[in-house]
SELUM-738171 format. One record per residue (C-alpha): residue number from 1; residue in three letters; x, y, z. Coordinates in Angstrom, 2 decimals. Example, Ala and Ser with C-alpha at 12.3 -4.5 7.8 and 13.67 -1.06 7.14 Angstrom:
# SELUM-738171
PAFI resi resn      xx      yy      zz
PAFI    1  Ala   12.30   -4.50    7.80
PAFI    2  Ser   13.67   -1.06    7.14
***
This chain:
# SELUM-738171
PAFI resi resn      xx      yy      zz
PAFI    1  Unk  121.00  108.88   -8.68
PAFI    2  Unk  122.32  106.72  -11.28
PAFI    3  Unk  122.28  102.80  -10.17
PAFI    4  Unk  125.30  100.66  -11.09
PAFI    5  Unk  125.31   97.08  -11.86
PAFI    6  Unk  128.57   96.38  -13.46
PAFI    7  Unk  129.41   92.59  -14.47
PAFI    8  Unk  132.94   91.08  -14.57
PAFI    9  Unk  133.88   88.03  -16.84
PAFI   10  Unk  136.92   86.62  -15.00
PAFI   11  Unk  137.81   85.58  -11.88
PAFI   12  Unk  141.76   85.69  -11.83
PAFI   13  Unk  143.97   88.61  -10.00
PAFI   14  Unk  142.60   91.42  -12.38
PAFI   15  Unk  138.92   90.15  -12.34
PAFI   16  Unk  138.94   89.63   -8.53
PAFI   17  Unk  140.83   93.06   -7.89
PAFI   18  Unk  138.40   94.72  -10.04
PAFI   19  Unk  135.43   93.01   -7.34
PAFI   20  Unk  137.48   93.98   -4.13
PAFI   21  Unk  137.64   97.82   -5.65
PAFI   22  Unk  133.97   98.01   -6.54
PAFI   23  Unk  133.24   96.40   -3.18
PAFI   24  Unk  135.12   99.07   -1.41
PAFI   25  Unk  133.19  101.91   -3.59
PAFI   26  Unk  129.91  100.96   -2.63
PAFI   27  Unk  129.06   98.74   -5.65
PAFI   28  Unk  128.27   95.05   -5.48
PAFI   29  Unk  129.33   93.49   -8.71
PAFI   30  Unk  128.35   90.06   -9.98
PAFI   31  Unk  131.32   88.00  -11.46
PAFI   32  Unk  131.43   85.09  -13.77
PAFI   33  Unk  134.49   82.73  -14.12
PAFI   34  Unk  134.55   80.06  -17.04
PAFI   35  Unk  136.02   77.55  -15.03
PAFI   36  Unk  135.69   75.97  -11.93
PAFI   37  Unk  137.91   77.86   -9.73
PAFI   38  Unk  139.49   81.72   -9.25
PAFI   39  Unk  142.84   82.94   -9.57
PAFI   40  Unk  143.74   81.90  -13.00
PAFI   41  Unk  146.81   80.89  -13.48
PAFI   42  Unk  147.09   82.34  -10.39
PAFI   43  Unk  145.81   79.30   -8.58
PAFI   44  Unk  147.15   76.65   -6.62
PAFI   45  Unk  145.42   73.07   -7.30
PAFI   46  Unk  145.71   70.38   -4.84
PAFI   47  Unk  145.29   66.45   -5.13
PAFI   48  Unk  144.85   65.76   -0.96
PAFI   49  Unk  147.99   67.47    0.70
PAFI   50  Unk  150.03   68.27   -2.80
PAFI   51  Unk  149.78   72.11   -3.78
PAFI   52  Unk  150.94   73.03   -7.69
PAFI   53  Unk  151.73   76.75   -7.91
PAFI   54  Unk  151.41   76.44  -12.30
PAFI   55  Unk  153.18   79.13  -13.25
PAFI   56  Unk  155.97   80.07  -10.77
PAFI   57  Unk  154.36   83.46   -8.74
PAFI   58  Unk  157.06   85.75   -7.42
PAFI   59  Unk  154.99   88.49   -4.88
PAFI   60  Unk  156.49   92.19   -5.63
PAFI   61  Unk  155.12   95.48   -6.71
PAFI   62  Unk  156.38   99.37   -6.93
PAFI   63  Unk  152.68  100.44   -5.61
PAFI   64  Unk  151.51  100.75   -2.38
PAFI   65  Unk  148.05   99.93   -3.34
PAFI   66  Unk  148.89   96.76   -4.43
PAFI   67  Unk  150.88   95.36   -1.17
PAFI   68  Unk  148.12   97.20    0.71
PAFI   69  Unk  145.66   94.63   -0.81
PAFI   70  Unk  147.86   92.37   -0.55
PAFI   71  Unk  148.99   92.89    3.12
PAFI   72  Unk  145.00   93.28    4.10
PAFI   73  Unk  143.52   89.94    2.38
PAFI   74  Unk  146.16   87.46    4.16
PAFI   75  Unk  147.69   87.83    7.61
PAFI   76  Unk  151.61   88.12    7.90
PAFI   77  Unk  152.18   84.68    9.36
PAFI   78  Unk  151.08   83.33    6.23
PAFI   79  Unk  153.63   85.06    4.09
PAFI   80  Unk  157.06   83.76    3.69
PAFI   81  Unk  160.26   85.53    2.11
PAFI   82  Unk  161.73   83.58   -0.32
PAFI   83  Unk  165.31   84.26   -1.74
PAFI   84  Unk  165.18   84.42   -5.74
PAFI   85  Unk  167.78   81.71   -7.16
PAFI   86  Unk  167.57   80.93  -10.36
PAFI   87  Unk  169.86   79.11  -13.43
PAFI   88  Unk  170.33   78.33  -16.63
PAFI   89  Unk  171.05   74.67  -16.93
PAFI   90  Unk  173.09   73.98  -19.98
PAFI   91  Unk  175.93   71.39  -20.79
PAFI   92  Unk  175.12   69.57  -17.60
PAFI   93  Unk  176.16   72.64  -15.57
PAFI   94  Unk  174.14   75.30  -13.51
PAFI   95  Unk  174.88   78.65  -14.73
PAFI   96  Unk  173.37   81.39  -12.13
PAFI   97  Unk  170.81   83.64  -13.66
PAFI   98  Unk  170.29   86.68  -13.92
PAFI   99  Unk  173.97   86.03  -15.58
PAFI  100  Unk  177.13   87.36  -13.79
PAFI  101  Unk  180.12   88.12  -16.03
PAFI  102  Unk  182.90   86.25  -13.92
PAFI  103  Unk  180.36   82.97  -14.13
PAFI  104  Unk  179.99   83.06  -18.21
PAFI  105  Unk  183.82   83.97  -17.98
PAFI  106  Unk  184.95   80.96  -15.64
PAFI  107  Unk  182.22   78.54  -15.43
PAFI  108  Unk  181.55   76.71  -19.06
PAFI  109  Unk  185.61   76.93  -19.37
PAFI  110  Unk  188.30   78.98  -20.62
PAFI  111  Unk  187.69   79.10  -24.21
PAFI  112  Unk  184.27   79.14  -24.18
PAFI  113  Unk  184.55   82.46  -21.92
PAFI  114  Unk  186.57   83.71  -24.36
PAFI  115  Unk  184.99   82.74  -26.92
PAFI  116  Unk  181.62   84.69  -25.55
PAFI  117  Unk  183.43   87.83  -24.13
PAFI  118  Unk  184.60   88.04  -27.56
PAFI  119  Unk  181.27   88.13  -29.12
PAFI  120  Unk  180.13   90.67  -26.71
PAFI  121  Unk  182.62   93.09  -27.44
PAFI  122  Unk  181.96   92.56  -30.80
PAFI  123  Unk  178.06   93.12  -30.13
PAFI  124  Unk  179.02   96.31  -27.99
PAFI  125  Unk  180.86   98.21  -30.41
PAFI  126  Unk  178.05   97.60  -33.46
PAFI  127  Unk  175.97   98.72  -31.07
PAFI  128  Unk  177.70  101.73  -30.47
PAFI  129  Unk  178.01  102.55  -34.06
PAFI  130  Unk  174.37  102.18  -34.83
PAFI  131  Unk  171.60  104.31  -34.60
PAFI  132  Unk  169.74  105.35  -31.55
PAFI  133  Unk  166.22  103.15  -32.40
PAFI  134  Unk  166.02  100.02  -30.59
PAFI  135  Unk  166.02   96.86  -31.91
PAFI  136  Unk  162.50   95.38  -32.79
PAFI  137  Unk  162.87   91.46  -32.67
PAFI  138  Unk  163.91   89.47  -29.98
PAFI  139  Unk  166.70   87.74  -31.79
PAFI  140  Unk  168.36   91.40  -32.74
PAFI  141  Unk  168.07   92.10  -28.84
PAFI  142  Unk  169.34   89.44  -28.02
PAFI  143  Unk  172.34   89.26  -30.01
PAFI  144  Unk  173.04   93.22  -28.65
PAFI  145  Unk  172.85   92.89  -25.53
PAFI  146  Unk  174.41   89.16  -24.94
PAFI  147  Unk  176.55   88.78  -28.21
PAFI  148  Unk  175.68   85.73  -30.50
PAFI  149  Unk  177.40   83.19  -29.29
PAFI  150  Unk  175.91   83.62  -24.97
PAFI  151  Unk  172.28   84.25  -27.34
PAFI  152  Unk  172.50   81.60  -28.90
PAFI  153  Unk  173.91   79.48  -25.93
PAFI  154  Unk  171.43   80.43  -23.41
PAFI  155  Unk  168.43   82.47  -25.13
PAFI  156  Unk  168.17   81.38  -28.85
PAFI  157  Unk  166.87   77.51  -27.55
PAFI  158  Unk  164.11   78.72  -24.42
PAFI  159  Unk  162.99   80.87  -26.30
PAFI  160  Unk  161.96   78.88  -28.97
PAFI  161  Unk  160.82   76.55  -26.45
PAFI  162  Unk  158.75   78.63  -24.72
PAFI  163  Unk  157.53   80.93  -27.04
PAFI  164  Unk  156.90   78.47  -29.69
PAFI  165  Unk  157.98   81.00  -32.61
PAFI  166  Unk  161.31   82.03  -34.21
PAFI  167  Unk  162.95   84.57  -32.39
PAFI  168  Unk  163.08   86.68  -35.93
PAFI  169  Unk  159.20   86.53  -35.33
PAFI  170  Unk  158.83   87.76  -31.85
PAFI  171  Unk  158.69   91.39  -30.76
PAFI  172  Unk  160.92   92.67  -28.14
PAFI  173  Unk  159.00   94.79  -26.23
PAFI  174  Unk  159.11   92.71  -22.94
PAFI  175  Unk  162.46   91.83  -23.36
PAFI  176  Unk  164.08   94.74  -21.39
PAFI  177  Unk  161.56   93.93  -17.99
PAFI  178  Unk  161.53   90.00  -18.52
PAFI  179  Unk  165.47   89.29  -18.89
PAFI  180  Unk  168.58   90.90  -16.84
PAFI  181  Unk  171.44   92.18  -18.71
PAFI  182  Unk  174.45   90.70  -17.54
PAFI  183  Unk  175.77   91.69  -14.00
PAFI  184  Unk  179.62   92.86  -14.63
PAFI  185  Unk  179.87   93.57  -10.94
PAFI  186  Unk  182.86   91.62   -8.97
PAFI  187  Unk  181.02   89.36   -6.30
PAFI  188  Unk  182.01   91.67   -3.48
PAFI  189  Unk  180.24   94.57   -4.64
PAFI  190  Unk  176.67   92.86   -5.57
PAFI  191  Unk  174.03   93.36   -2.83
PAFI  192  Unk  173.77   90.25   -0.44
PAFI  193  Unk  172.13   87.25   -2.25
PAFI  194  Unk  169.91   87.04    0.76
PAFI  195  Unk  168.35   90.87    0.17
PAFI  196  Unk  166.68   89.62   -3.62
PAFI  197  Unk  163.69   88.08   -2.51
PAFI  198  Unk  160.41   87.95   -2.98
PAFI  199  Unk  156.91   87.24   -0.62
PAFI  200  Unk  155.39   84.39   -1.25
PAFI  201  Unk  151.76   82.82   -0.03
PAFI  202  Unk  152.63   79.94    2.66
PAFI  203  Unk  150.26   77.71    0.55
PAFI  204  Unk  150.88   79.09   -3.00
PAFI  205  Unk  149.57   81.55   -4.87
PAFI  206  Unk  146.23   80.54   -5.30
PAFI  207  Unk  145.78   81.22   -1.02
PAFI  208  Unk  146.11   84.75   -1.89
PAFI  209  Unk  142.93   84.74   -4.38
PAFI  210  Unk  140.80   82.31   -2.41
PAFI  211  Unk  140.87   84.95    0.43
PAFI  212  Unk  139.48   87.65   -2.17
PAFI  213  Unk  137.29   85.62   -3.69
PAFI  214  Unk  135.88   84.64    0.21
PAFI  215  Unk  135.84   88.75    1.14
PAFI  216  Unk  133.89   89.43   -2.08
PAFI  217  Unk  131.83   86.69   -0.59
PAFI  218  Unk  131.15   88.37    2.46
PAFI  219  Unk  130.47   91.41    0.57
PAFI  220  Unk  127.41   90.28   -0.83
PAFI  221  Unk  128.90   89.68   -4.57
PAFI  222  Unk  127.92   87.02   -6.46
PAFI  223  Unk  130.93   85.00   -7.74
PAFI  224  Unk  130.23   82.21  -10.14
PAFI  225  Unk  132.13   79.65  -11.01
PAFI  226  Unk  131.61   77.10  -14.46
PAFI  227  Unk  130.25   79.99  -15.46
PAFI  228  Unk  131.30   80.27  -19.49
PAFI  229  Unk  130.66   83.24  -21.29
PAFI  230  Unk  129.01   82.30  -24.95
PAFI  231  Unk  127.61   86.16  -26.12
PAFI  232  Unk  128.22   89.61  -24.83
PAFI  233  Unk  125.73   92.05  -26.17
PAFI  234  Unk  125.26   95.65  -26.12
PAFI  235  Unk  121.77   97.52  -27.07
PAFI  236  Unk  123.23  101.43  -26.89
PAFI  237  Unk  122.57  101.53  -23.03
PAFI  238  Unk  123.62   98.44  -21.25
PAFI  239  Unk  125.19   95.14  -21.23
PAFI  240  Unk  123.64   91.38  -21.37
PAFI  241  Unk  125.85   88.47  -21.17
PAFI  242  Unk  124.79   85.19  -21.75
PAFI  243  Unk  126.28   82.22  -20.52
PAFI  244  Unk  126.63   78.69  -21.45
PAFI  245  Unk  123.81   77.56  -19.69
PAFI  246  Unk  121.66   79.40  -21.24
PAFI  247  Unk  121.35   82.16  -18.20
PAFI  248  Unk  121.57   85.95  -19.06
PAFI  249  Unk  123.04   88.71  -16.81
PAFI  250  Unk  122.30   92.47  -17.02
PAFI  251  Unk  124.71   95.68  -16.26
PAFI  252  Unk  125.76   99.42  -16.86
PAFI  253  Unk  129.25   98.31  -17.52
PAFI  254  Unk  131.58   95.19  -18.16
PAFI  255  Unk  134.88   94.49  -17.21
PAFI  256  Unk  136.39   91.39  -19.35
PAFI  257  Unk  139.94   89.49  -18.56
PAFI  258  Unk  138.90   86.97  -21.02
PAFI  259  Unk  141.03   86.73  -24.02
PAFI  260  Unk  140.98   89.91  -25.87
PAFI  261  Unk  140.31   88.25  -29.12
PAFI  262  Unk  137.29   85.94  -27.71
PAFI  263  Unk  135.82   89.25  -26.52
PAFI  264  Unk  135.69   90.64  -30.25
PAFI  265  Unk  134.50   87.62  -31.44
PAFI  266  Unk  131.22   87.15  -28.81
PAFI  267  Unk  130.40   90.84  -29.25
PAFI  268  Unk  127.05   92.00  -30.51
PAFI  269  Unk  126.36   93.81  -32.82
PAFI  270  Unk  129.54   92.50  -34.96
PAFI  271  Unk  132.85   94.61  -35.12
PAFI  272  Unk  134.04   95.64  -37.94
PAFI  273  Unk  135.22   92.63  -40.38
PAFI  274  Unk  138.82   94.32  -40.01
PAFI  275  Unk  138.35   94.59  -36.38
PAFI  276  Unk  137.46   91.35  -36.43
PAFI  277  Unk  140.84   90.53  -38.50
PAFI  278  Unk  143.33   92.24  -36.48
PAFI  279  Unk  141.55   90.23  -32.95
PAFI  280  Unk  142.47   86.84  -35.22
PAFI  281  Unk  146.34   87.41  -34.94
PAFI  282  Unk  146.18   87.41  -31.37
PAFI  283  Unk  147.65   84.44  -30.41
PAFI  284  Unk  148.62   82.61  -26.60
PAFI  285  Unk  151.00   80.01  -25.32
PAFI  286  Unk  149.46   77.42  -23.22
PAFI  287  Unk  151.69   75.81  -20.29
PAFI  288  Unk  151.03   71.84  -19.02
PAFI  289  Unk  152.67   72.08  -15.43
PAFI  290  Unk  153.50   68.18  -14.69
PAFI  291  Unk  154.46   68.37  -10.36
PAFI  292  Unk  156.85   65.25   -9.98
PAFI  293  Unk  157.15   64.31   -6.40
PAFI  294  Unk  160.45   62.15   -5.87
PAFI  295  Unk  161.37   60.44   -2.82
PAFI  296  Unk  164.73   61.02   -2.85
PAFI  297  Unk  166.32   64.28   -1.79
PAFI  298  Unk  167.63   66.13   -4.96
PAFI  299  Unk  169.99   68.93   -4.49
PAFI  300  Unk  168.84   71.62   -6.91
PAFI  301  Unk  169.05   75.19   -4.85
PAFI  302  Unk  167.11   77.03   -7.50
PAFI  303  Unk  163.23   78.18   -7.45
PAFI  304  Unk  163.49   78.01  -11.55
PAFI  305  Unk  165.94   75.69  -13.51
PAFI  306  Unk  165.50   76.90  -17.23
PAFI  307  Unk  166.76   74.74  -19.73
PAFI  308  Unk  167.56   75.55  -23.45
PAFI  309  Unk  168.98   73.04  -24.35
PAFI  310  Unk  167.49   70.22  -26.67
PAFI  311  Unk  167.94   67.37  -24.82
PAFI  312  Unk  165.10   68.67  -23.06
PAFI  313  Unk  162.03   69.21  -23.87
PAFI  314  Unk  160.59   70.98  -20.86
PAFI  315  Unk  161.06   74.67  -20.93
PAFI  316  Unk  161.28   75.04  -17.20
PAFI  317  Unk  161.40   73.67  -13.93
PAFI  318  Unk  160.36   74.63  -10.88
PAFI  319  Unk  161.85   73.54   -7.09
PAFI  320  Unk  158.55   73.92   -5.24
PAFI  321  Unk  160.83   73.05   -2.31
PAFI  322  Unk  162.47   76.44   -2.68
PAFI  323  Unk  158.90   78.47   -2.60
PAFI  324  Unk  157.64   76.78   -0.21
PAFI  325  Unk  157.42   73.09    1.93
PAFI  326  Unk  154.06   73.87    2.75
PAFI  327  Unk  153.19   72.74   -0.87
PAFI  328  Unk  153.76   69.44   -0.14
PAFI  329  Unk  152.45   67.49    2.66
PAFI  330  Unk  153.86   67.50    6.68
PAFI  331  Unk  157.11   65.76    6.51
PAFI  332  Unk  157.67   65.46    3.32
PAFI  333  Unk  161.86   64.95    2.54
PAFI  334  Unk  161.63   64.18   -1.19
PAFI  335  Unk  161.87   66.58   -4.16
PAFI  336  Unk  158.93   68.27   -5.23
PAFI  337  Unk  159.08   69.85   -8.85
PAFI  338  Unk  157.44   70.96  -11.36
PAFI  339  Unk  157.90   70.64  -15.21
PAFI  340  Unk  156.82   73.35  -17.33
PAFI  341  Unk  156.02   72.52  -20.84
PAFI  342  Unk  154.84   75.65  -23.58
PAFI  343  Unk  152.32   74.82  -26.03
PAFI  344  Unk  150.05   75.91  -28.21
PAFI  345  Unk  145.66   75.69  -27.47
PAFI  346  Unk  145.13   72.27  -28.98
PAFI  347  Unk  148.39   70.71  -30.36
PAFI  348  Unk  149.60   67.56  -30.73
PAFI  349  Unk  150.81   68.41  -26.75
PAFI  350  Unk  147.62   69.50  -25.54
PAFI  351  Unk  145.63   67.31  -26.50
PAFI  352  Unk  148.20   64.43  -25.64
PAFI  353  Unk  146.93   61.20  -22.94
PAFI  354  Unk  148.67   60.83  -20.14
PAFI  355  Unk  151.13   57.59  -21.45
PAFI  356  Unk  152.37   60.13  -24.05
PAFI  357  Unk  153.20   63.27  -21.54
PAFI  358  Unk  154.81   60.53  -19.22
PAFI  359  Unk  157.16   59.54  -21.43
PAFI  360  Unk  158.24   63.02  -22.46
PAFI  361  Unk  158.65   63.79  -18.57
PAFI  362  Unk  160.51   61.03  -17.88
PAFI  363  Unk  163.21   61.59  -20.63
PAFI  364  Unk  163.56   64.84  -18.67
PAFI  365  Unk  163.75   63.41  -15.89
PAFI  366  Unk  166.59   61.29  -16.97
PAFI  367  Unk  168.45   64.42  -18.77
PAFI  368  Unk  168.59   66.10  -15.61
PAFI  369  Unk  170.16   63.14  -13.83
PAFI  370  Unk  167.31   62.03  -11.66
PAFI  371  Unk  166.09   58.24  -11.65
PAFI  372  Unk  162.43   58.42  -13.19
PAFI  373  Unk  161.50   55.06  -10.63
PAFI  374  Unk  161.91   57.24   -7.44
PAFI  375  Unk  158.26   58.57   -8.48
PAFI  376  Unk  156.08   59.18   -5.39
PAFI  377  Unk  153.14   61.33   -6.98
PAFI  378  Unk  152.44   63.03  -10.55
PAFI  379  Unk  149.77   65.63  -10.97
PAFI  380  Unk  149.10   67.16  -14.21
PAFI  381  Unk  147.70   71.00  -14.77
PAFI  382  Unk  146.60   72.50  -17.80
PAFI  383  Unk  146.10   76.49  -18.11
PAFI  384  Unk  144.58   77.08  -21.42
PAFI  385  Unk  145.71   80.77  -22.01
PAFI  386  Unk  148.34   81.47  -19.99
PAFI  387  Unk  150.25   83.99  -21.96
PAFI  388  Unk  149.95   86.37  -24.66
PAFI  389  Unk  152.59   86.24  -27.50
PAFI  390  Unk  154.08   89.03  -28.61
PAFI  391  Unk  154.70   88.57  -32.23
PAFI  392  Unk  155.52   91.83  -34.58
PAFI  393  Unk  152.21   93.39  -35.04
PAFI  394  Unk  150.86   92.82  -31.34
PAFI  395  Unk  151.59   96.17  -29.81
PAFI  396  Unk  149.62   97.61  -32.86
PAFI  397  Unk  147.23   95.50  -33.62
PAFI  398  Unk  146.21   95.84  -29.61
PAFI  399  Unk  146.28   99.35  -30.05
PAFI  400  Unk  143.83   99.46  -32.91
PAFI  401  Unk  141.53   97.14  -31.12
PAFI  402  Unk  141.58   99.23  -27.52
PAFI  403  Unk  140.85  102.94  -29.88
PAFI  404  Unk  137.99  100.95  -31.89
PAFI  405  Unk  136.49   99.76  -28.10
PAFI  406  Unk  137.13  103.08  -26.67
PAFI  407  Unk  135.37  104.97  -29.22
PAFI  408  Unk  132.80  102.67  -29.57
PAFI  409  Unk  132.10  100.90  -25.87
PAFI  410  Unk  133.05  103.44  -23.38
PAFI  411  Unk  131.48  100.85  -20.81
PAFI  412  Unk  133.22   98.38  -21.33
PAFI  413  Unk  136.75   98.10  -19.52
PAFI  414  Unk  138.98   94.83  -20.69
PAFI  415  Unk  141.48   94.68  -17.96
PAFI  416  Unk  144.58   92.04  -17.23
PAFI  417  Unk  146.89   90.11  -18.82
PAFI  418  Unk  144.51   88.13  -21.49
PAFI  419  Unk  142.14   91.06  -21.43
PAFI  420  Unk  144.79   93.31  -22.51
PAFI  421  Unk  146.94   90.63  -24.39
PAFI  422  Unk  150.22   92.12  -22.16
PAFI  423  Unk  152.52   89.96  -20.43
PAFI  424  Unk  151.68   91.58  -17.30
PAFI  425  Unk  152.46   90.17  -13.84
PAFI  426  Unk  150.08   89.88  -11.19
PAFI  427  Unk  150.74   93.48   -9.70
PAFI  428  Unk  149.94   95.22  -13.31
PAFI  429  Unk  147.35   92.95  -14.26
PAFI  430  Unk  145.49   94.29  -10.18
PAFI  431  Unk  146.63   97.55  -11.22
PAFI  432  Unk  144.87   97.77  -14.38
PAFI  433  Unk  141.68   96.78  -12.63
PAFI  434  Unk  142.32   99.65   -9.81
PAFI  435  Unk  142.62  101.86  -12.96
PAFI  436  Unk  139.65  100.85  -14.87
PAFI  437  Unk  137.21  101.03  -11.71
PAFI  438  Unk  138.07  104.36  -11.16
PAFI  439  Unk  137.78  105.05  -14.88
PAFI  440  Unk  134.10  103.94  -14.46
PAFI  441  Unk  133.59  106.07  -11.83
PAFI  442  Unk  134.65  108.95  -14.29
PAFI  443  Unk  137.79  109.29  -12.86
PAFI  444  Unk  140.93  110.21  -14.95
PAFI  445  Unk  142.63  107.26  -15.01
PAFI  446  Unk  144.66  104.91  -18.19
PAFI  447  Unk  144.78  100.95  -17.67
PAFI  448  Unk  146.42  101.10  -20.82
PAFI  449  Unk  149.50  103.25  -19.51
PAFI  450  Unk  149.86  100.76  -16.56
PAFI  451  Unk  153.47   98.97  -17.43
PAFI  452  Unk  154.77  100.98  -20.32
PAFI  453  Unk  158.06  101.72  -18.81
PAFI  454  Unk  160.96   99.97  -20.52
PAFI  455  Unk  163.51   99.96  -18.13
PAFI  456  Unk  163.23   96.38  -15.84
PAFI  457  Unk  160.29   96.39  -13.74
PAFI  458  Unk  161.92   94.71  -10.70
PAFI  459  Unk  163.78   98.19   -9.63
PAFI  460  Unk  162.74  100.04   -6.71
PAFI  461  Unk  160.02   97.37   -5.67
PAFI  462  Unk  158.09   97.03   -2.94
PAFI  463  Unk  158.68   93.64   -0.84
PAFI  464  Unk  157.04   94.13    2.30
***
């Protein structure tokens, strides 16, 4: 009887899912997490009764496997639904988003509406006349599907912002899941804004992963936090990791969510020099959530508030009123939100003190219209690699790097969004986990064919 002793670097949704599946196999897995809590970006810090959810976590899924798990690791009273509003904020107006044609028609004024419909016609019948192939940067998708003058009005700006490359530059794979076409339907026939809405953790997301991470617990897994991996070596047979303190851990197989291109740069023996290339170009955004309580009552009825334009320089803002009052404290009848600024791992941004991020928060705060000295409570959080860019070469550059592991470390499984360098959400990142357990159990199973479909991912999903 062969024994297994597989080790997981990672302790976000895809490391953790990959502990509760193991678990539930009959294996006890041993799991080590760089930093000093699980969930990833997943996670909801505190600072005494103030919750920060740091990257804005919607709870939906087309598999039943994942809302089972999700259903079975926190009661229902601790779930909330929570209706999806969202807008784009731009000449001092709110424009709804996903974007509805009688709104871009009407809203921003008559000649501007024309001025757009125009330029989507325009886009429409090019695109008509062209070729089947799809278009491969963002900025050629965008200008198809939106015409150039509603790109560059609402895309062209965010997503320079928060993908901190020219559009020209970026692929657009995740284009067709991550961003709505526009909705042409008169108001009467849309479904009810109350039916789009999402589950949400009463305490933010991070609830969700402190329950696995307590289940594993009671499993008899060893989770370890502040637990950075420095070396990952493989002698033909097995797996040793060692970590930063020195300590070394032994298995039959390894399941990484750490950043695809720090895995091919710990492994021993050394990759290939062009392996070892193509894992270089991997790049990630990094995101410094800045949660702005304000004592005053703000009406802003949006969960997200994205903002192109450049008289700000936040890329995002979240109402963490509209997800949930639990993540501020009891009685609480301020505004609680939450600036989202893209950068890159150790720019000028990252790296800034706090006197310098202030003062770029509170120019925001005066652009949209709030008075900076109605401050109650700031709390900063940094998430170092929050998501994979998708430049040009990404899709193949990944691809090379999963055939060299493949055919070269059949043991060892990278799974999740940095592990995979996909801009998964939570659901695929679990369900690439689910997939690569059972692959180790010689099932036939793909991690890698878990979100491939280019159609938008939010059809026929499961709520609960």
């Amino acid at each position: 009887m062969t024994t297994r002793n597989p080790l997981i670097i990672g302790a976000g949704p895809a490391g953790l899912t990959a502990g509760l599946e193991l678990v539930s196999r009959g294996v006890t897995p041993r799991i080590y997490e760089a930093s000093a809590h699980v969930g990833g970006l997943a996670r909801t810090p505190r600072d005494g009764a103030w919750r920060v959810d740091p990257g804005g976590h919607r709870f939906f899924t087309r598999h039943e496997e994942i809302m089972d798990l999700w259903n079975s690791l926190l009661p229902h009273d601790q779930w909330i639904a929570v209706p999806r509003r969202s807008a784009m904020l731009v000449d001092g107006r709110f424009v709804p988003y996903p974007l509805q044609g009688r709104d871009l028609l009407t809203q921003l004024g008559f000649r501007a509406g024309l001025r757009g419909a125009s330029s989507f016609m325009l886009s429409r019948f090019r695109r008509g006349m062209r070729a089947i192939e799809r278009p491969e940067t963002f900025r050629h998708w965008g200008v198809e599907e939106f015409g150039r003058y509603w790109y560059q009005l609402f895309f062209d700006g965010y997503v320079r912002k928060t993908w901190l490359a020219d559009p020209d530059h970026l692929s657009s794979d995740w284009a067709n899941q991550r961003i709505r076409p526009i909705d042409w339907q008169r108001a009467a026939h849309r479904n009810p804004a109350g039916q789009d809405v999402f589950r949400y953790p009463r305490l933010g997301p991070g609830q969700l992963w402190d329950a696995a991470a307590a289940r594993l617990d009671d499993a008899g897994a060893l989770l370890s936090v502040n637990s950075k991996v420095d070396a990952i070596r493989h002698d033909g047979r097995g797996w040793t990791i060692q970590l930063q303190n020195a300590e070394v851990a032994v298995g039959d197989a390894l399941f990484s969510s750490m950043p695809l291109q720090s895995l091919i740069q710990m492994l021993e023996p050394q990759p290939p020099k062009h392996v070892r290339a193509i894992a270089a170009t991997l790049r990630h955004r990094s995101v410094i959530t800045v949660a702005v309580a304000l004592k005053k009552h703000y009406d802003i009825p949006f969960n997200w508030v994205y903002t192109p334009g450049r008289e700000f320089r936040v890329g995002r803002i979240q109402n963490y009123g509209n997800w949930s009052p639990a993540l501020a404290p009891d009685g609480f009848t301020g505004t609680h939100l939450g600036f989202e600024y893209f950068t890159l791992p150790h720019d000028d941004l990252w790296v800034a003190g706090d006197e310098c991020l202030g003062s770029i928060v509170e120019s925001d705060l005066r652009a949209l219209g709030v008075d900076a000295s109605d401050l109650d409570h700031v709390m900063t959080v940094k998430s170092q690699h929050a998501y994979p860019i998708y430049d040009a070469g990404r899709e193949r550059n990944v691809v090379r790097i999963r055939d060299f592991l493949r055919q070269n470390y059949p043991t060892l499984h990278p799974i999740g969004r940095n592990g995979m360098h996909r801009y998964d959400n939570q659901d695929h990142a679990m369900l690439s986990a689910l997939h690569s357990v059972a692959r180790y159990f010689g099932e036939n199973a793909d991690p890698w064919q878990v979100n491939t479909d280019l159609r938008y991912h939010e059809s026929g999903i499961l709520r609960g």
